[in-house]
C-alpha positions in Angstrom: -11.6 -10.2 22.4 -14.8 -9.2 23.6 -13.9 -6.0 25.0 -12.9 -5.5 21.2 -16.7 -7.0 20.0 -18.1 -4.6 22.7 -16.0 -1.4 21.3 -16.9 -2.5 17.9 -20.6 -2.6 18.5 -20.7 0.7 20.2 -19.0 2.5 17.6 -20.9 0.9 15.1 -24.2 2.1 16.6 -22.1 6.0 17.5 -21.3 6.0 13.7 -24.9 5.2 12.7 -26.7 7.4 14.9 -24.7 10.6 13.8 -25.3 9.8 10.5 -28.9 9.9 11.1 -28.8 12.9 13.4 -26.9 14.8 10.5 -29.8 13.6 7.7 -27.8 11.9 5.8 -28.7 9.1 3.7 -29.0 5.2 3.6 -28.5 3.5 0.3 -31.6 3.0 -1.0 -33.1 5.7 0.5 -34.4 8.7 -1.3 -32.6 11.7 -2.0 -35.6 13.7 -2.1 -38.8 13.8 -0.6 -42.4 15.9 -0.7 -43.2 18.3 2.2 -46.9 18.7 3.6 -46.9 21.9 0.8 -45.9 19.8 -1.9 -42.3 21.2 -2.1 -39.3 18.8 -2.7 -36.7 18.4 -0.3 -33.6 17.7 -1.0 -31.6 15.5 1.2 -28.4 17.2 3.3 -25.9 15.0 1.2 -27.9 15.1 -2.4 -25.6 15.5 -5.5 -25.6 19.5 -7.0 -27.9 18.6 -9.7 -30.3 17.0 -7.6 -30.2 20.3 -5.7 -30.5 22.1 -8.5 -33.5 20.5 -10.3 -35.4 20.9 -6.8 -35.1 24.7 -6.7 -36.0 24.9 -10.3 -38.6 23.3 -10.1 -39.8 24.1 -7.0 -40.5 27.7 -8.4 -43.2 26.6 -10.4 -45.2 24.0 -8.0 -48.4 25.0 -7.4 -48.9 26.9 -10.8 -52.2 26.1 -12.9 -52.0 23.4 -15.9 -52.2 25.9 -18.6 -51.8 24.3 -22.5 -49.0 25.9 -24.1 -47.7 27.5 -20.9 -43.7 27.8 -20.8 -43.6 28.0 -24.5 -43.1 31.6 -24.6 -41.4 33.5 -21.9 -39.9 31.5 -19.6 -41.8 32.4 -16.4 -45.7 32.3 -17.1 -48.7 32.0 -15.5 -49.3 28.2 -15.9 -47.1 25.3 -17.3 -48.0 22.1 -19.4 -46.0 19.0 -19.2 -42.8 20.3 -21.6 -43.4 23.5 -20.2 -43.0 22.6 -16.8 -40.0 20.1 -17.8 -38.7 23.1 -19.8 -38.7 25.4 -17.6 -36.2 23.3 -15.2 -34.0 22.5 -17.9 -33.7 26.5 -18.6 -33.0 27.5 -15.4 -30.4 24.6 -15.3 -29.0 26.1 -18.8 -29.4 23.1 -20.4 -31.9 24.0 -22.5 -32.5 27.5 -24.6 -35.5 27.5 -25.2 -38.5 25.2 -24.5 -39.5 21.9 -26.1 -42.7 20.2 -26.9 -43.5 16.9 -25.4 -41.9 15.3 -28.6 -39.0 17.5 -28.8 -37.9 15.7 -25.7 -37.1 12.6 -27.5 -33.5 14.2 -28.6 -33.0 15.9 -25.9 -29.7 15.1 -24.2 -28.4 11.4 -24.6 -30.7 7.8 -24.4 -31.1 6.1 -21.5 -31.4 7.0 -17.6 -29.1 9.8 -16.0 -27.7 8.5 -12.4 -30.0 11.1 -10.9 -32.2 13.2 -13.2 -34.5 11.6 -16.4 -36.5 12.8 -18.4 -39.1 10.4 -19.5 -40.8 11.3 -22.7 -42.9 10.5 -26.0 -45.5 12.4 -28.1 -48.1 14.2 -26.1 -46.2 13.7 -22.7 -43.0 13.9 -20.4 -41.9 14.3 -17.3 -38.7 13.6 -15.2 -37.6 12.2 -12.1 -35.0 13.1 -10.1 -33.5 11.9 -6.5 -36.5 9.3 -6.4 -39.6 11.4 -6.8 -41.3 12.7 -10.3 -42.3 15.9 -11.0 -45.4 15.9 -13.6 -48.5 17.5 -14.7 -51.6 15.8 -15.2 -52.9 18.6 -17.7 -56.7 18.3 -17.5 -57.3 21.0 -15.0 -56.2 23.7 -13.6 -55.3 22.4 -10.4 -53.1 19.6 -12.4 -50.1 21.9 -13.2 -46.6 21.2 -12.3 -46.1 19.2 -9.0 -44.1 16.5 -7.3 -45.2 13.1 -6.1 -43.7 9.9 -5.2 -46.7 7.6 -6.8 -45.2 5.5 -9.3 -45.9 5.8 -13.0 -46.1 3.7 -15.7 -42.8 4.2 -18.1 -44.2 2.3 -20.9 -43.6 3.7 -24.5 -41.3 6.8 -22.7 -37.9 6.9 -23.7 -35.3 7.5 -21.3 -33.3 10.5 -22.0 -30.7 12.1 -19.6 -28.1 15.0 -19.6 -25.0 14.9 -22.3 -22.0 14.0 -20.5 -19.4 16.8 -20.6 
């Protein structure tokens, strides 16, 4: 019996230690996180759209705040809040062409998607995806589209997520 204890702990702790050398994830753990350039990155074992959301938006990081930028051609100069959130959705092809802050509040379905949200009302929105939001502040340049892991408060946002197909 304890040989069979002993084999069990071992393999247990094998099992674990492979997982963590191959960068998988724990439950509870995030899919995504923030690089010293601000970049997201995505998690080895990360759903597709998680993936896909990233590289979206990872295009656009580090572009000024710009009021009305991503309204007109998709790629621009600078990006506001829908803009930014816009612009994802586009290259995703779930969107045609881009929303205002309010227009978000049809978009897709209510509620919270298992991994991507978009979290909007009148005069803001933003989404979170794999555990980290990616926002503008929109006061400054240097406020345009990036991702952060600070918390934000989702009162009077609506929840809206992708349509199922």
């Amino acid at each position: 019996m304890q040989v069979l204890i002993r084999f069990a702990l071992v393999a247990g702790f094998l099992w674990c230690w492979a997982s963590v050398a191959q960068g998988e994830t724990k439950p509870g753990s995030s899919l995504v996180t923030i690089d010293g350039k601000g970049l997201a990155v995505v998690a080895k074992d990360a759903p597709e759209i998680v993936k896909k959301v990233v590289q979206a938006a990872n295009k656009i990081v580090g572009k000024p705040y710009k009021y009305g930028g991503g309204h007109g051609p998709t790629k621009d100069t600078g990006y506001d809040c829908s803009g930014a959130v816009s612009f994802v959705l586009r290259e995703l092809g779930h969107l045609d062409y881009a929303l205002s802050s309010g227009g978000f509040l049809t978009f897709g379905e209510k509620g919270e998607g298992e991994h991507l949200t978009v979290w909007a009302r009148k005069g803001h929105v933003f989404l979170t995806v794999g555990g980290v939001r990616f926002d503008t502040q929109g006061q400054d340049e240097e406020d345009g589209p990036r991702w952060t892991e600070e918390k934000r408060s989702k009162e009077k946002f609506q929840a809206r997520r992708l349509k199922a197909s």
